[in-house]
C-alpha positions in Angstrom: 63.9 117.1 89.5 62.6 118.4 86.2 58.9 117.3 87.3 59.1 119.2 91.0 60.5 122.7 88.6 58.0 122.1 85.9 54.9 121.5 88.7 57.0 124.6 91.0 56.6 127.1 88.1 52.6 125.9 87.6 52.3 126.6 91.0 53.8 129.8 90.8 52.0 131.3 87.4 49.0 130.1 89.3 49.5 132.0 91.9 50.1 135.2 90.1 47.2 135.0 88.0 44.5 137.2 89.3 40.9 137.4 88.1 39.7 140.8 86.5 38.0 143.0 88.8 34.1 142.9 88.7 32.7 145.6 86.8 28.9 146.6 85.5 27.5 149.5 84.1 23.7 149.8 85.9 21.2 151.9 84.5 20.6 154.5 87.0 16.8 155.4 88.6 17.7 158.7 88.2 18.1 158.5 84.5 22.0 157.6 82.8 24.1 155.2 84.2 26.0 154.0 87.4 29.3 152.6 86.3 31.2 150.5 89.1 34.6 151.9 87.7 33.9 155.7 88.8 34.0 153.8 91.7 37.4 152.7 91.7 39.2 153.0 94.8 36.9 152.9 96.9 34.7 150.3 98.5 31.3 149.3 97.4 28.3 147.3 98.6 25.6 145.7 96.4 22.3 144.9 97.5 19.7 143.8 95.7 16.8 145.2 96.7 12.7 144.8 96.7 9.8 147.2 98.1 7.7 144.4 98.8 9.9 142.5 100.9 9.7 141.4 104.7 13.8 142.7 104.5 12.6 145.8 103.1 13.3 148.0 106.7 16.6 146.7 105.9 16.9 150.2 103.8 17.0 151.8 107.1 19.8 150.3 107.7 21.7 150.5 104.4 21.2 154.2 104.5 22.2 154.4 108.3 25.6 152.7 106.7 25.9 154.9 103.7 25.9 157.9 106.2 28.2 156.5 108.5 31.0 155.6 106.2 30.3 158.1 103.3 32.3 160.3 104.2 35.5 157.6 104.4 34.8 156.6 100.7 32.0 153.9 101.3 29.2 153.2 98.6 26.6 151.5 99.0 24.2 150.8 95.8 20.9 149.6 96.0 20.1 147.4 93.0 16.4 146.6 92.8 14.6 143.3 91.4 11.5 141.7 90.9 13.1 138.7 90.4 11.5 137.3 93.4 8.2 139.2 92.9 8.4 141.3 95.1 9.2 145.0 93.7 6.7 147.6 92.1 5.9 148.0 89.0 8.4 150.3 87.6 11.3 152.6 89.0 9.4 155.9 89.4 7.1 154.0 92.0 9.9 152.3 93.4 12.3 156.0 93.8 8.9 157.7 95.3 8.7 154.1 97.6 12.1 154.8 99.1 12.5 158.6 99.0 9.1 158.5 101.3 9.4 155.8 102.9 13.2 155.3 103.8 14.7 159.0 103.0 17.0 157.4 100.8 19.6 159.5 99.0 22.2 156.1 98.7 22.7 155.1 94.4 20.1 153.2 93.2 19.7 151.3 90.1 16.7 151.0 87.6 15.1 147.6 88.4 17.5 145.1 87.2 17.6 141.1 87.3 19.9 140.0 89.5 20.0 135.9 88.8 19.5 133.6 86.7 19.9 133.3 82.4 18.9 137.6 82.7 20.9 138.3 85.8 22.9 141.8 84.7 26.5 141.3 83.8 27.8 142.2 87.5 25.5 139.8 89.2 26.5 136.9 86.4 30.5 137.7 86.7 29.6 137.3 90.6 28.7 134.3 90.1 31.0 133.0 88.0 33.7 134.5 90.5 32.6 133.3 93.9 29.6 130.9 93.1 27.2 133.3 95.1 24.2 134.1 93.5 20.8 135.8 95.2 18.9 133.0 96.3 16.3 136.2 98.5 16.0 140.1 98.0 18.8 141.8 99.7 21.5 140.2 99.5 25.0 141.6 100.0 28.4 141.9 97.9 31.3 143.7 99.3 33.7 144.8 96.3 36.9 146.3 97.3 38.6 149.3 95.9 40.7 147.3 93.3 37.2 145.9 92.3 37.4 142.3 94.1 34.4 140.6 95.7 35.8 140.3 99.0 32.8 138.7 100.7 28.4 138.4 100.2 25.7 137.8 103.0 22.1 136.5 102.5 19.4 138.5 103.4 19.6 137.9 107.0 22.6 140.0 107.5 21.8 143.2 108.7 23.6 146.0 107.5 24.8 147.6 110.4 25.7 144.4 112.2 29.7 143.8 113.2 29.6 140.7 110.4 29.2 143.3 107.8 31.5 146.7 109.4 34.1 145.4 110.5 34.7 144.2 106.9 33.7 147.3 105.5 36.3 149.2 107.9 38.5 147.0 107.2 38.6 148.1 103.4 38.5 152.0 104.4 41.4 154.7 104.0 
């Protein structure tokens, strides 16, 4: 009896104990700093990014989300890399890039690493959370408003495909 209690209240502490919310402070492209926690509250997906990239009209799509769910809380951040090679050579080219090529007016970040021993802090928690890491550019993370990971795609998924809203609506007020 003592052992079915003892291994009951494991079971039960266990289940109570939550992981910390992801978190990350991104240097902006604009200049300062993006901090996930302004975010708070609302949802947020995180997609590392490349110019170079045969994905790269997948920013099409990442904007055409951003403007369709904006307005219900949704953020979506583009985080570029050239941790696959395959982004300019520095953020000004990559913000006149997008801006001409894309009209993008979604958050970006500076160009960040996103795996690996220099992966940024949000991409390394990740990680350490889920097990996913970006194996390709633009790859997807869905946080939730409490700050959870609630789910990540490969580069295949597109971002306006059902896969991808219906968790996103899902996660809207």
């Amino acid at each position: 009896m003592r052992i079915v209690l003892a291994c009951l209240a494991c079971l039960i502490s266990a289940s109570v104990t939550l992981a910390s919310p992801v978190s990350g402070v991104f240097a902006s492209i604009d200049g300062g700093e993006i901090d996930l926690k302004d975010w708070r509250g609302q949802p947020v997906l995180v997609v590392n990014t490349a110019s170079q990239c045969g994905f790269t009209g997948q920013y099409n799509g990442l904007q055409t989300l951003y403007d369709t769910y904006r307005d219900r809380g949704l953020i979506v951040l583009a985080v570029p890399s050239d941790d696959f090679n395959q982004e300019l050579e520095d953020a000004a080219a990559v913000k006149e890039f997008c801006e001409l090529n894309f009209a993008l007016d979604l958050p970006m970040t500076d160009i960040t690493s996103v795996k690996g021993r220099s992966a940024h802090p949000f991409f390394t928690e990740v990680r350490a959370e889920t097990g996913f890491e970006p194996r390709w550019n633009f790859n997807k993370v869905l946080i939730s408003p409490e700050g959870d990971v609630v789910k990540s795609w490969g580069s295949a998924a597109k971002p306006m495909s059902g896969t991808i809203t219906r968790e996103i609506e899902a996660l809207l007020n």
